[in-house]
C-alpha positions in Angstrom: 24.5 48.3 6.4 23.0 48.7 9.9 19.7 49.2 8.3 20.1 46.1 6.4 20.6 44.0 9.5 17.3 45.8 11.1 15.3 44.0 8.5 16.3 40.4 9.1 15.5 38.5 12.5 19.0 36.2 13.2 17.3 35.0 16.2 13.8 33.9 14.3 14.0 29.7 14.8 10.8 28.4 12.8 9.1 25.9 15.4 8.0 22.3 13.8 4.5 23.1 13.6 5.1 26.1 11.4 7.2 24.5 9.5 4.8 21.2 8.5 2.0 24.0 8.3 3.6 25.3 5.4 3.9 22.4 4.3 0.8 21.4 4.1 -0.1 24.5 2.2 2.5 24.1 -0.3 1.7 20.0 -0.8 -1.7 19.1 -0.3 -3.1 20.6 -3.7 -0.1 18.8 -5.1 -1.3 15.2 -3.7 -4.9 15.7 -4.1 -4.5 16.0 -7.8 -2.4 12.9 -7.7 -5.0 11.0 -5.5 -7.2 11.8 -7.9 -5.3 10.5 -11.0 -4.2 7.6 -9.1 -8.3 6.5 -8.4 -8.5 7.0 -12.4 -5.8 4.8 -13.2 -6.9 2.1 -10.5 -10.6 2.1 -12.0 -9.4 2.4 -15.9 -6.8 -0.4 -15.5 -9.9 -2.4 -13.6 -12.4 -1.0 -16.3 -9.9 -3.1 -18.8 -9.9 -6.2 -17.3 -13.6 -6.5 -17.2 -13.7 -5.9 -20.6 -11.5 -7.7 -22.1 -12.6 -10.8 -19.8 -15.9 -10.3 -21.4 -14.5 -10.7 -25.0 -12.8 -14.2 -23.9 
């Protein structure tokens, strides 16, 4: 059991900037891919418009 408690650090307090740096990591492939779809959506639903303002 002693050697069990070796292992862990009780004391360890993560600091803010670790913290949003792992964030980061985890996230930002996350929102790139739905910047991406979002800019697709934004010139598909635009692409429409033109289109169908051209059949009227």
């Amino acid at each position: 059991m002693k050697n069990l408690s070796l292992n862990f650090k009780l004391d360890y307090v993560p600091s803010s900037e670790v913290i949003s740096a792992t964030l980061f990591k985890e996230w930002y492939p996350l929102l790139e891919i739905a910047s991406i779809l979002l800019l697709g959506t934004i010139i598909g639903c635009l692409t429409l418009l033109k289109l169908r303002k051209g059949d009227s």
